[in-house]
VOBA-1610 file (N, C-alpha, C; in pm, whole numbers, padded with zeros to 5 digits, always signed):
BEGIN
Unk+01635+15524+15641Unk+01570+15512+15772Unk+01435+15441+15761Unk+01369+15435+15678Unk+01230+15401+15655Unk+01305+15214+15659Unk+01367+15196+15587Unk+01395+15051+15552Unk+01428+14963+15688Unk+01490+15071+15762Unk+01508+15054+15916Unk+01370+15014+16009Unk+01289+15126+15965Unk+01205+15136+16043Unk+01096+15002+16008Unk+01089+14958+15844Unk+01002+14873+15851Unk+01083+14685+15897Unk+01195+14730+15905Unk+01267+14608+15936Unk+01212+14560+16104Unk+01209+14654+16137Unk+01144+14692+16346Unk+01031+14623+16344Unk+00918+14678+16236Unk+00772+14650+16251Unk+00780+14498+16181Unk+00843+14438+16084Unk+00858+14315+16045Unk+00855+14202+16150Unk+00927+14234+16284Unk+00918+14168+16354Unk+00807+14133+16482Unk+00676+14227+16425Unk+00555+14198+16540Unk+00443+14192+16414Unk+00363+14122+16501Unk+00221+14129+16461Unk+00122+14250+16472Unk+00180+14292+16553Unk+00094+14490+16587Unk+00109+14571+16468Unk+00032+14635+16449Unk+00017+14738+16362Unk+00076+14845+16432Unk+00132+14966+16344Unk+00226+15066+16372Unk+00141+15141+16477Unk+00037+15165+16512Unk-00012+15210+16604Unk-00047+15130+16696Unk-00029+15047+16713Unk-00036+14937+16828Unk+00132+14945+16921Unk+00204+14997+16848Unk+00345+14991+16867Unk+00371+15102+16971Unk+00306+15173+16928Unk+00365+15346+16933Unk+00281+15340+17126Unk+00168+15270+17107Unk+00082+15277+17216Unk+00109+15191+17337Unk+00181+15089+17280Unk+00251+14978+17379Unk+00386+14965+17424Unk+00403+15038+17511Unk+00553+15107+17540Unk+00604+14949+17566Unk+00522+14869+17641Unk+00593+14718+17683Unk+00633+14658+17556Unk+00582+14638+17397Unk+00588+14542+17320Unk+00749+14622+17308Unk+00770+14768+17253Unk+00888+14798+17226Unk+00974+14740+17307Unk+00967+14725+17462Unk+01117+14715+17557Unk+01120+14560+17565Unk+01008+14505+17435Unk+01045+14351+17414Unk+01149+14336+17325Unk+01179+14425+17271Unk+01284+14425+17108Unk+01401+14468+17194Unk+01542+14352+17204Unk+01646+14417+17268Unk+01735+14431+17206Unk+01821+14468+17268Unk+01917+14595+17213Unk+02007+14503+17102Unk+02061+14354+17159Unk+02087+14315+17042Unk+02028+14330+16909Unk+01857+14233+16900Unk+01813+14272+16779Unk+01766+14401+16716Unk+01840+14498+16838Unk+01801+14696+16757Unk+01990+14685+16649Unk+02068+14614+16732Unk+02185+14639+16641Unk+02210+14566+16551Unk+02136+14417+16528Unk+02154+14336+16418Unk+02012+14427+16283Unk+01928+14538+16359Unk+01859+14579+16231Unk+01969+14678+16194Unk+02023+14741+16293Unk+02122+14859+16246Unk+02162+14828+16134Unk+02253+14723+16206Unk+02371+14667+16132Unk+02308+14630+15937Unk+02220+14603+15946Unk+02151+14517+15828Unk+02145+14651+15754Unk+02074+14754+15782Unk+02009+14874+15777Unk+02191+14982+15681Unk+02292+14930+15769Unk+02397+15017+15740Unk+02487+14956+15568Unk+02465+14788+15607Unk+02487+14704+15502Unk+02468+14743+15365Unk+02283+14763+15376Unk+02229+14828+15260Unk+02258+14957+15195Unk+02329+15074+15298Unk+02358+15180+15271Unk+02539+15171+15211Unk+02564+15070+15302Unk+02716+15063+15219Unk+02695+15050+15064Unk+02614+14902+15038Unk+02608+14883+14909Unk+02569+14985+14811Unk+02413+15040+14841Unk+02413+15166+14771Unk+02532+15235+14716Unk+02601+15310+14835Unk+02692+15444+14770Unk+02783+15405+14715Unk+02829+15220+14734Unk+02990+15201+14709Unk+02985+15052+14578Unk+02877+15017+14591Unk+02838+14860+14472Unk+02732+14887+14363Unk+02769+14794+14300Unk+02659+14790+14198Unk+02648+14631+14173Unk+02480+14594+14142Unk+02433+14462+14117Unk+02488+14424+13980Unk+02585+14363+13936Unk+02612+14339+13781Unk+02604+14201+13721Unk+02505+14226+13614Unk+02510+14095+13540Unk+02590+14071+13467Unk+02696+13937+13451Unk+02753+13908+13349Unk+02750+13801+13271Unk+02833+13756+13197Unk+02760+13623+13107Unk+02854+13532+13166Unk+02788+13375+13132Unk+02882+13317+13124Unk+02840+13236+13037Unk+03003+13139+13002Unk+02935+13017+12870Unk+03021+12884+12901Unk+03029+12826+12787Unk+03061+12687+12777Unk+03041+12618+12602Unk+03181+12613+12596Unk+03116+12566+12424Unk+03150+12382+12454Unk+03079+12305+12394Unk+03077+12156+12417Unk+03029+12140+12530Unk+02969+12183+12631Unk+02926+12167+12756Unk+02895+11982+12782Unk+02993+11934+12908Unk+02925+11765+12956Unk+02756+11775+12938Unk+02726+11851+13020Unk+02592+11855+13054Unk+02562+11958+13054Unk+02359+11932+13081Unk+02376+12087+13113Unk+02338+12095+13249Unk+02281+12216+13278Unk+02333+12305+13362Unk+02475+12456+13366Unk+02512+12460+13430Unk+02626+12544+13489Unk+02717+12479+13571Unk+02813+12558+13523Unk+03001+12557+13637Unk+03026+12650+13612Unk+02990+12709+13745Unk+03014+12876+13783Unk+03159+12905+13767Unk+03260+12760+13866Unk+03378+12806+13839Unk+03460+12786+13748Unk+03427+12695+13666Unk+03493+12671+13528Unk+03442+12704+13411Unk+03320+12786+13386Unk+03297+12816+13275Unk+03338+12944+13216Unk+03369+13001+13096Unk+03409+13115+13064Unk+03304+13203+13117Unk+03361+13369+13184Unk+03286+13451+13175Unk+03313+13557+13106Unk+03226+13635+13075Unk+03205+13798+13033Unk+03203+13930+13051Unk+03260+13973+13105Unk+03263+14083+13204Unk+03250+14194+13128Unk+03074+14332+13145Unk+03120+14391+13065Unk+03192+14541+13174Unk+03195+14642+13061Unk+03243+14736+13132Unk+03163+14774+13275Unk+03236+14839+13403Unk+03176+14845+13493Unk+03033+14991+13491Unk+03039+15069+13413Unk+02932+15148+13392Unk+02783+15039+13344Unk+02770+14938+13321Unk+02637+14865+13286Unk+02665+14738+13298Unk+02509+14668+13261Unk+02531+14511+13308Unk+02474+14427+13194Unk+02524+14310+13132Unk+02489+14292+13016Unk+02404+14109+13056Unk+02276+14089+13048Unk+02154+14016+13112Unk+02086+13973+13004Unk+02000+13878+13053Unk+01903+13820+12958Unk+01915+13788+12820Unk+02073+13665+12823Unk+02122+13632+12678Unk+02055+13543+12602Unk+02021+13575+12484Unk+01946+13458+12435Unk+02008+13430+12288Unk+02072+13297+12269Unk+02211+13295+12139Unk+02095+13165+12046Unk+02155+13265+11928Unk+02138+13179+11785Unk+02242+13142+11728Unk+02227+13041+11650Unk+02323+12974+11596Unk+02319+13004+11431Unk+02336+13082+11381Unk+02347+13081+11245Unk+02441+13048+11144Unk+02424+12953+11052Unk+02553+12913+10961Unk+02708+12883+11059Unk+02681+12837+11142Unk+02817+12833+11221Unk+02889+12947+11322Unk+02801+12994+11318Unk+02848+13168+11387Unk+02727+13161+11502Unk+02812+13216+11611Unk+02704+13242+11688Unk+02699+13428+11784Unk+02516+13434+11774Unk+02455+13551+11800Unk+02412+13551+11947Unk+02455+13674+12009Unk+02420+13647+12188Unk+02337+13759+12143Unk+02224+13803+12198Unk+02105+13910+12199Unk+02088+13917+12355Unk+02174+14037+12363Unk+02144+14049+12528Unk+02055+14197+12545Unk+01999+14234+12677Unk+01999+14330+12742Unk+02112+14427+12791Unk+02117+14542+12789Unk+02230+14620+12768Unk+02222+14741+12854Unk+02201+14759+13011Unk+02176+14842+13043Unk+02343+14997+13151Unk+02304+15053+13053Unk+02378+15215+13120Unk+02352+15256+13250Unk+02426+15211+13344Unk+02385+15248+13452Unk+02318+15435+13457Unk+02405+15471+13406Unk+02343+15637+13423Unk+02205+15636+13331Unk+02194+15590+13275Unk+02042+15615+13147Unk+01947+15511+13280Unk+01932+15412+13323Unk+01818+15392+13388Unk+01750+15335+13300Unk+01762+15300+13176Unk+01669+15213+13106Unk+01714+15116+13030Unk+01720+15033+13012Unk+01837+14927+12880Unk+01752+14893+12758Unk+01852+14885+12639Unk+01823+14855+12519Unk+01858+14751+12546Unk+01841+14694+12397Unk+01883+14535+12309Unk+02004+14562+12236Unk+02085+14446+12266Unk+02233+14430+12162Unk+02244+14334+12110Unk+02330+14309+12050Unk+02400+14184+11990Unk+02570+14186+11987Unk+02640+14107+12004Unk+02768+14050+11937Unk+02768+13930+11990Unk+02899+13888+11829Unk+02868+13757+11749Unk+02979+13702+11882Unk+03020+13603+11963Unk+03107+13491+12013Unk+03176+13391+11942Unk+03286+13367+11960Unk+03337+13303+11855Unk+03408+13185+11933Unk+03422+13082+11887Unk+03489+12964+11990Unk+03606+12975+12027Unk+03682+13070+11972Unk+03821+13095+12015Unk+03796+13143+12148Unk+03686+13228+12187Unk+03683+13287+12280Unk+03660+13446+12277Unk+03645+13492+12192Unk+03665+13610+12145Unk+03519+13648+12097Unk+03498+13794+12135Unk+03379+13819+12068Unk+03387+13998+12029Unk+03320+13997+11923Unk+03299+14102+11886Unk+03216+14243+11971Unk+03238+14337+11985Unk+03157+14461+12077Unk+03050+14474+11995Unk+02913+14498+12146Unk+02804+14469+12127Unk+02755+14597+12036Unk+02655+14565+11952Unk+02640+14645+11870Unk+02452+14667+11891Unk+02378+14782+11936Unk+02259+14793+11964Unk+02155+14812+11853Unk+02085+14712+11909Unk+01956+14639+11753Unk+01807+14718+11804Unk+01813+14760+11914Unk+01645+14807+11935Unk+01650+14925+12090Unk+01643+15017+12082Unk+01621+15119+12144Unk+01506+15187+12195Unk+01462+15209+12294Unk+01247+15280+12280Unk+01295+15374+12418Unk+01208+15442+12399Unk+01204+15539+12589Unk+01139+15495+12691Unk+01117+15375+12653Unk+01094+15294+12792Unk+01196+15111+12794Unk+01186+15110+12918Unk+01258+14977+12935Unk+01219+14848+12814Unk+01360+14792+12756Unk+01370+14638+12686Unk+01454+14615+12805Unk+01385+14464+12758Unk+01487+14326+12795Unk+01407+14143+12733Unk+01505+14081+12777Unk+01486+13946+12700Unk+01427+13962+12597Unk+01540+13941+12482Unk+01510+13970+12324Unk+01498+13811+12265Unk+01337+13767+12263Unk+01382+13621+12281Unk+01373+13623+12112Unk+01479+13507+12048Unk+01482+13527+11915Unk+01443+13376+11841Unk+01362+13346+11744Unk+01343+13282+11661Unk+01345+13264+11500Unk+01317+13150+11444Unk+01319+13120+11380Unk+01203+13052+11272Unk+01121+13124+11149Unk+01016+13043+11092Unk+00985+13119+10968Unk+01006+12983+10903Unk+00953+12996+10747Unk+01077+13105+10755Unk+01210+13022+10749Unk+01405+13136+10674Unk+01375+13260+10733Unk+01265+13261+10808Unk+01283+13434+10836Unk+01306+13476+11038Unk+01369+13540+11055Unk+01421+13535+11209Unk+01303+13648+11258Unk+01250+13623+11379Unk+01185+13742+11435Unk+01207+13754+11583Unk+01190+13839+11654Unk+01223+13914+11769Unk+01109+13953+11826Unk+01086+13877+11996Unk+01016+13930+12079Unk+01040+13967+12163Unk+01093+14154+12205Unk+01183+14188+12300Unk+01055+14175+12422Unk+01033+14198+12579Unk+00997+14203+12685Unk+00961+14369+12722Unk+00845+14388+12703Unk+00801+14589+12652Unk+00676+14580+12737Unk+00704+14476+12856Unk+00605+14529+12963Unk+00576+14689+12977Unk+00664+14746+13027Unk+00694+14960+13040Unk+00613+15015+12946Unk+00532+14913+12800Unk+00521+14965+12741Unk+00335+14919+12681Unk+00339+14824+12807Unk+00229+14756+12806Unk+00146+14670+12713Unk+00247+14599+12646Unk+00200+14480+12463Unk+00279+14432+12484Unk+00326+14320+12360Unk+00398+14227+12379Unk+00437+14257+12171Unk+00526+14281+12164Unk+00556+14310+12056Unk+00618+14208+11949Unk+00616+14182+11850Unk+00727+14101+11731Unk+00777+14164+11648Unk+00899+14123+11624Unk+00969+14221+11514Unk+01086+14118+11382Unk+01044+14183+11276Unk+01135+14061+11199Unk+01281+14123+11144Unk+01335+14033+11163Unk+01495+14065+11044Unk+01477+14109+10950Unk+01540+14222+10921Unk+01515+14272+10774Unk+01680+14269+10695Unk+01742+14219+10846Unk+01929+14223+10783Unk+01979+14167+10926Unk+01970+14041+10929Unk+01986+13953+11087Unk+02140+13968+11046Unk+02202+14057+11208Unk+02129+14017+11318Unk+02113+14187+11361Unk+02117+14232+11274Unk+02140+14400+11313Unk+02045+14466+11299Unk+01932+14473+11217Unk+01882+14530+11167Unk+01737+14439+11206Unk+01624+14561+11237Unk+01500+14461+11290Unk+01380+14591+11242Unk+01264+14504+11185Unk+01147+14618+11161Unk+01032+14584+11263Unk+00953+14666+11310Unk+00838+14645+11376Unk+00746+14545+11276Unk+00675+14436+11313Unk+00596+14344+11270Unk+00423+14386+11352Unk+00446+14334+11442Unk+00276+14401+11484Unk+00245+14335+11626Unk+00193+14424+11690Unk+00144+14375+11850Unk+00056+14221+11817Unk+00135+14130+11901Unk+00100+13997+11927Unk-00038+14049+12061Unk-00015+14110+12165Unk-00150+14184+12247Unk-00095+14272+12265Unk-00179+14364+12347Unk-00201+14477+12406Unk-00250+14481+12493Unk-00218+14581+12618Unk-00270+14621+12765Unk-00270+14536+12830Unk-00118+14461+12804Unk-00079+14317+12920Unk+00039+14401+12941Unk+00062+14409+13032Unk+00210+14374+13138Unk+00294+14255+13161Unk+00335+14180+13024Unk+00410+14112+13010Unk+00595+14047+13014Unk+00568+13954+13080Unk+00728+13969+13090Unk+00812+13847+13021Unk+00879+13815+12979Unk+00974+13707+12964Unk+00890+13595+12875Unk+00828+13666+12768Unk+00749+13607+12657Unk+00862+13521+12577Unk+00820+13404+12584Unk+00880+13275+12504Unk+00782+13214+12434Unk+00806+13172+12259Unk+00758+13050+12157Unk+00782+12976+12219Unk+00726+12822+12115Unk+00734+12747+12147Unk+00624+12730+11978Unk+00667+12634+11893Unk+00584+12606+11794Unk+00589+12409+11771Unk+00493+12346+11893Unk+00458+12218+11879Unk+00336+12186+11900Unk+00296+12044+11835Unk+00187+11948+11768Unk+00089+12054+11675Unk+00171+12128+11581Unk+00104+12224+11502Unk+00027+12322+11535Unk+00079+12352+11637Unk+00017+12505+11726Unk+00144+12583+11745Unk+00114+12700+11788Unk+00195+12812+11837Unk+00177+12846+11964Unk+00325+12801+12094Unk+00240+12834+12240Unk+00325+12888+12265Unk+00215+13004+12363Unk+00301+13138+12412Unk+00244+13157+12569Unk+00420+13123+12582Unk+00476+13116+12784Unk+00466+13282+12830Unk+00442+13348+12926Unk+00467+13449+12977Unk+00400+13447+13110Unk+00456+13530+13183Unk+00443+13607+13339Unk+00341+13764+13321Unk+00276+13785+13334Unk+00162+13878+13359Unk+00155+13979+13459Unk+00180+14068+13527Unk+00123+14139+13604Unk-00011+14208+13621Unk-00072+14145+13729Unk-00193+14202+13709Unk-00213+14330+13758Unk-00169+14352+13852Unk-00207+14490+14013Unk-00051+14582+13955Unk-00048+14666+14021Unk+00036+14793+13914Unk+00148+14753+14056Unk+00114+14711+14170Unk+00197+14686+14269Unk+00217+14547+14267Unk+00189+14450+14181Unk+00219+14298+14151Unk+00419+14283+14096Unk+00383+14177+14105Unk+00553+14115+14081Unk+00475+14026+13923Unk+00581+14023+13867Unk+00600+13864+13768Unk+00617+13688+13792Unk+00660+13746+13903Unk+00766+13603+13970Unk+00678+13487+13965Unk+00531+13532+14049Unk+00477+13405+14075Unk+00403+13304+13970Unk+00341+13352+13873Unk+00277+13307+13767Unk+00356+13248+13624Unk+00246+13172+13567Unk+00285+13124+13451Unk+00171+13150+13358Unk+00144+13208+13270Unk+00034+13185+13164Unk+00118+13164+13047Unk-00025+13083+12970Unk+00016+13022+12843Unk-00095+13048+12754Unk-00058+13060+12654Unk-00140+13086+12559Unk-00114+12999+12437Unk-00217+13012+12302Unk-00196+12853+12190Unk-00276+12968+12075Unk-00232+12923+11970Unk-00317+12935+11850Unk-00256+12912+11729Unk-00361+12855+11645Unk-00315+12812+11554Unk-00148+12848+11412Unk-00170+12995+11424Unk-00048+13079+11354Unk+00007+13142+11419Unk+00079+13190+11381Unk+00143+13316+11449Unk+00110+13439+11440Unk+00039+13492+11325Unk+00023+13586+11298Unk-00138+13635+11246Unk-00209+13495+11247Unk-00360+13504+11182Unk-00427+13508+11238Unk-00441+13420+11382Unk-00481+13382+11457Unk-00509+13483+11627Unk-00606+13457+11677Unk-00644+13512+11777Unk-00553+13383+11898Unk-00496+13465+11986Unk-00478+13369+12099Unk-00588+13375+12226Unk-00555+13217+12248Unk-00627+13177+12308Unk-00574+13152+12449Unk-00617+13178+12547Unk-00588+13148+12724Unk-00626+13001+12747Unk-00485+12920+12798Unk-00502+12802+12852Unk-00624+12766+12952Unk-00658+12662+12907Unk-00837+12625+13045Unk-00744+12634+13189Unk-00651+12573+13183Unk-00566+12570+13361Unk-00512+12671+13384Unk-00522+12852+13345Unk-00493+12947+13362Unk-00479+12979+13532Unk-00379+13028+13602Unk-00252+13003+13532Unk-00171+12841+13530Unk-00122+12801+13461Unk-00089+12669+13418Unk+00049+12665+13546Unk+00113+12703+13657Unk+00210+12773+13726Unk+00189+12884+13809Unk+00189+12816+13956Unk+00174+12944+14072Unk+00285+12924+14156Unk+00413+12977+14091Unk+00507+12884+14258Unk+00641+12989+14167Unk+00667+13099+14325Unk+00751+13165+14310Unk+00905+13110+14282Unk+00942+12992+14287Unk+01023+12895+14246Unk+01061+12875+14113Unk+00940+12831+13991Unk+00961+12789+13917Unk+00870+12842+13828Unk+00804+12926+13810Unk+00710+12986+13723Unk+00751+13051+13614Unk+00822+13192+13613Unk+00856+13283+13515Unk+00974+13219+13452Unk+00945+13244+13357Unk+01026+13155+13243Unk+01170+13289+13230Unk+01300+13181+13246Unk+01404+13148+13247Unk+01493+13166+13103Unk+01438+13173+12918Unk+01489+13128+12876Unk+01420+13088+12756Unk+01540+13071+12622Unk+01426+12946+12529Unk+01445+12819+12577Unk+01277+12767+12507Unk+01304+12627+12519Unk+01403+12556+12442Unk+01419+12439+12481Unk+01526+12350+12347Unk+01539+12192+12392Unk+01583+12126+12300Unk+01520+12009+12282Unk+01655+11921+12242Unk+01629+11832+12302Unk+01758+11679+12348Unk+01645+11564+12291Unk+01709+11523+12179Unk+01653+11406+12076Unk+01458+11445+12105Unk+01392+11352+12155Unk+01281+11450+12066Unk+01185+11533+12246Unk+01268+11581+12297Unk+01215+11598+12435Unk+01252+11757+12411Unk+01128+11871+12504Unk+01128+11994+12502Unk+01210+11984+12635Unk+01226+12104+12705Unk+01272+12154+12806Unk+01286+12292+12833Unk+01221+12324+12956Unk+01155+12458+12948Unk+01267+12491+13100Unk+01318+12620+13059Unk+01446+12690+13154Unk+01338+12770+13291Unk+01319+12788+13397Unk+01237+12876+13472Unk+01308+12914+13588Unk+01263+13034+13646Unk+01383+13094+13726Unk+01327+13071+13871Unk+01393+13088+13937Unk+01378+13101+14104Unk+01348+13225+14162Unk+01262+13285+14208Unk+01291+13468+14245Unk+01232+13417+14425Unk+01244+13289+14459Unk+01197+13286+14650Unk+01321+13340+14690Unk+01440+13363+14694Unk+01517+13458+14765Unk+01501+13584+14712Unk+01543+13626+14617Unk+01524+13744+14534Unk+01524+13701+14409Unk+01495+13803+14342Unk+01474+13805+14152Unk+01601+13780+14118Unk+01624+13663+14061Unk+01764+13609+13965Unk+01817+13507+14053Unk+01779+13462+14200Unk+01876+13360+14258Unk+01843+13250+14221Unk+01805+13190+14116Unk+01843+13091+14058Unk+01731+13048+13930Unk+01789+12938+13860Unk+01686+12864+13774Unk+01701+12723+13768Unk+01570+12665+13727Unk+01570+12540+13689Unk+01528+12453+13530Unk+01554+12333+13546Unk+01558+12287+13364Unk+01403+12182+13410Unk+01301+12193+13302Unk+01212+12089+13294Unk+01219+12048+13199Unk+01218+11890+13196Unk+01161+11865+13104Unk+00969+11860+13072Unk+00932+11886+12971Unk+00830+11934+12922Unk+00720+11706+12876Unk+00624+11736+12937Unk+00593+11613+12985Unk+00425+11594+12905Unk+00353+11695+12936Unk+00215+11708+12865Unk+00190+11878+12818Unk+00188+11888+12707Unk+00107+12013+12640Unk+00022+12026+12589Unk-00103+12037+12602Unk-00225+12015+12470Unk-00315+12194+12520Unk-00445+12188+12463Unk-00511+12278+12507Unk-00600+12293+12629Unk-00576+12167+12714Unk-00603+12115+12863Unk-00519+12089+12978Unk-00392+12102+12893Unk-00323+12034+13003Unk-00146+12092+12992Unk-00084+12100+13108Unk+00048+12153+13098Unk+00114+12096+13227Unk+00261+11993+13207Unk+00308+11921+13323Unk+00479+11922+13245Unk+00515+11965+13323Unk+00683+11900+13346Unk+00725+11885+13436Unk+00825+11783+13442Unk+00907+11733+13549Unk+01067+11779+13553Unk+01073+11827+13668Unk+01224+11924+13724Unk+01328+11831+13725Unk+01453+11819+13606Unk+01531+11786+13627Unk+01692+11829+13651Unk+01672+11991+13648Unk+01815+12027+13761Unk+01752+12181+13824Unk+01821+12202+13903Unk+01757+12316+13980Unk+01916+12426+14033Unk+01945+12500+14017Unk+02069+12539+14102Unk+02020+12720+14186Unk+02125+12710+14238Unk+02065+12877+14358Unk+02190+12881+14336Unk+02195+13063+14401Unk+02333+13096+14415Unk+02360+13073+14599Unk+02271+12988+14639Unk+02299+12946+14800Unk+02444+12967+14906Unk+02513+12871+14808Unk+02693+12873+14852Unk+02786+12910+14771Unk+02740+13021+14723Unk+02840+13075+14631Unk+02865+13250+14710Unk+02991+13246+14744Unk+03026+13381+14849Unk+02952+13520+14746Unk+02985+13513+14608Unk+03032+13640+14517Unk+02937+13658+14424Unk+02860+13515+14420Unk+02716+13514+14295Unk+02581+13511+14390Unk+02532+13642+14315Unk+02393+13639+14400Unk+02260+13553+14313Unk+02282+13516+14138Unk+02180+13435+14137Unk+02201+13423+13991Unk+02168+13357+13902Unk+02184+13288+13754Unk+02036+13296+13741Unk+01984+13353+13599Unk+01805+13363+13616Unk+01798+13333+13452Unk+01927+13362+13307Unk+01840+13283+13180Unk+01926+13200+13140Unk+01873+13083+13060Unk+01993+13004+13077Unk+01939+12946+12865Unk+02083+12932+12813Unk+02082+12874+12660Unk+02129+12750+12644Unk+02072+12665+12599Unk+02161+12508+12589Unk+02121+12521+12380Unk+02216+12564+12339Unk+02244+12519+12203Unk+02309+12371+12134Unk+02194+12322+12104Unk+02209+12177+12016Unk+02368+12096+12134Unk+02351+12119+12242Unk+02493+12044+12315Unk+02621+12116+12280Unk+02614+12209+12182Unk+02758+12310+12132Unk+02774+12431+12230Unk+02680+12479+12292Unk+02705+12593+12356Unk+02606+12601+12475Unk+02652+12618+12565Unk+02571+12681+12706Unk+02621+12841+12775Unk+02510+12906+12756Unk+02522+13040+12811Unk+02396+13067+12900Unk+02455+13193+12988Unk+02352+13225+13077Unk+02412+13366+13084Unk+02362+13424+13234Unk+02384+13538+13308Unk+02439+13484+13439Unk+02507+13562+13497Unk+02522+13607+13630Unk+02538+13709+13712Unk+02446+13746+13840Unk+02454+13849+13926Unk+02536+13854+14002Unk+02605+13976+13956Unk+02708+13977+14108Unk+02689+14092+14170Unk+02783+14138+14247Unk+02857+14275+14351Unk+02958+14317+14279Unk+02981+14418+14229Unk+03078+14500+14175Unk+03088+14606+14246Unk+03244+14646+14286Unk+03217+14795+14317Unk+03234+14907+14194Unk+03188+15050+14255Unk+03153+15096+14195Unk+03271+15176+14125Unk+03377+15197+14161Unk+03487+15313+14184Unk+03625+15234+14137
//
């Protein structure tokens, strides 16, 4: 009823006591638009008791291009109790590693998994690499100096954490808070012109979103070094294209940075940049594909997306599942 009720007040400029006092503004709201809020109002309650929002994967091994083909690409479907989100695949020795988000609908919080995909089509059951009592997600994974490390998304937990392989891809040890007392989200590397730069979304206000911002950060190591805040802080203000999407990856000697869409809602879509100026002054790319889940009846939105060396393209997708 409340969702009802603020759907009513959405439509004036009066404040709720301006409402209550102006018997005329109410007998301006007619009866049609009292049954198109109903109606909206009942929508939401269907979905509640009877759907669930589910992420699933999808891929593409040899992909034309990139981007996505919603309807021709393989998908993933996991079991209907959880939703399996925020894939981010390595390529090791010929084998490839999906590191997703893994969440139990009844638990309310998701870990980190892994299983390996195999080009036949076939993949192994996900096997869980990192567990905490507060919310993971996007386990973004790298590579430096033969050794693999892991930066899961531990906003809930307020740092931004790294963790290295001690037995990739299963096995992971705590390494050491990269910061602390950030509210970080969707932390991505990036190690070019002999620096280390680090993409993330911030929350500042405890009632803030991620969506709109971009900060970046640089320093010399990874691990020695103090980071440093970009001079164009935030380098990205546009609920469109800001919160990063994804790893970067690179087509002959060009970066390209994945970023999501959250102007309809969180996950309806992402886009590909290519990556144009980076230094410690300056940050520019230019948008070269963009997709929404706009005209798609059954997909509500695609938000991380993997382009491996042209061999593999994976992402997520949101859908409607029922529940029963």
């Amino acid at each position: 009823m409340a969702s009802f009720l603020r759907l009513l007040k959405s439509k004036n400029t009066y404040s709720s006591e301006g409402l209550l006092k102006n018997k005329k503004t109410l007998r301006g709201i007619s009866a049609k638009d009292y049954f198109k809020y109903a109606f909206r109002f009942l929508k939401k309650l269907k979905h509640y008791f009877f759907y669930n929002e589910q992420w699933v994967l999808g891929y593409s091994f040899n992909p034309k291009a990139i981007g996505v083909d919603i309807k021709n690409d393989v998908k993933i479907i996991p079991p209907k109790d959880r939703f399996w989100a925020d894939p981010v695949v390595v390529e090791d020795n010929g084998r490839y590693y999906v590191f997703i988000e893994e969440l139990i609908y009844k638990n309310g919080i998701a870990h980190l998994s892994v299983f390996e995909l195999k080009e036949n089509g076939t993949y192994t059951e996900p096997t869980i690499i990192l567990k905490k009592p507060y919310h993971l997600s996007y386990p973004f994974i790298f590579k430096e100096q033969e050794k693999y490390y892991m930066i899961p998304e531990t906003a809930h937990n307020s740092d931004i954490q790294i963790y290295e392989a001690v037995s990739f891809p299963f096995k992971w040890e705590f390494k050491q808070n990269l910061m602390e007392n950030v509210k970080a989200s969707d932390t991505t590397l990036l190690k070019k012109n002999d620096k280390w730069w680090l993409f993330t979304s911030i929350k500042h206000f405890n009632k803030g979103t991620y969506d709109n911002d971009l900060s970046l950060f640089y320093a010399d190591s990874l691990f020695g070094s103090r980071w440093k805040l970009h001079k164009k802080e935030p380098v990205k203000q546009n609920i469109c294209n800001a919160r990063q999407g994804g790893p970067f990856f690179k087509i002959d000697n060009d970066y390209y940075r994945a970023s999501q869409n959250c102007e309809s809602n969180y996950g309806y879509g992402f886009n590909l940049s290519k990556v144009q100026t980076l230094s410690e002054i300056d940050f520019i790319e230019e948008e070269i594909y963009c997709f929404t889940a706009e005209n798609f009846k059954n997909i509500l939105g695609v938000h991380t997306y993997n382009h491996i060396n042209g061999k593999l393209r994976m992402y997520d997708i949101l859908t409607r599942t029922f529940k029963y």
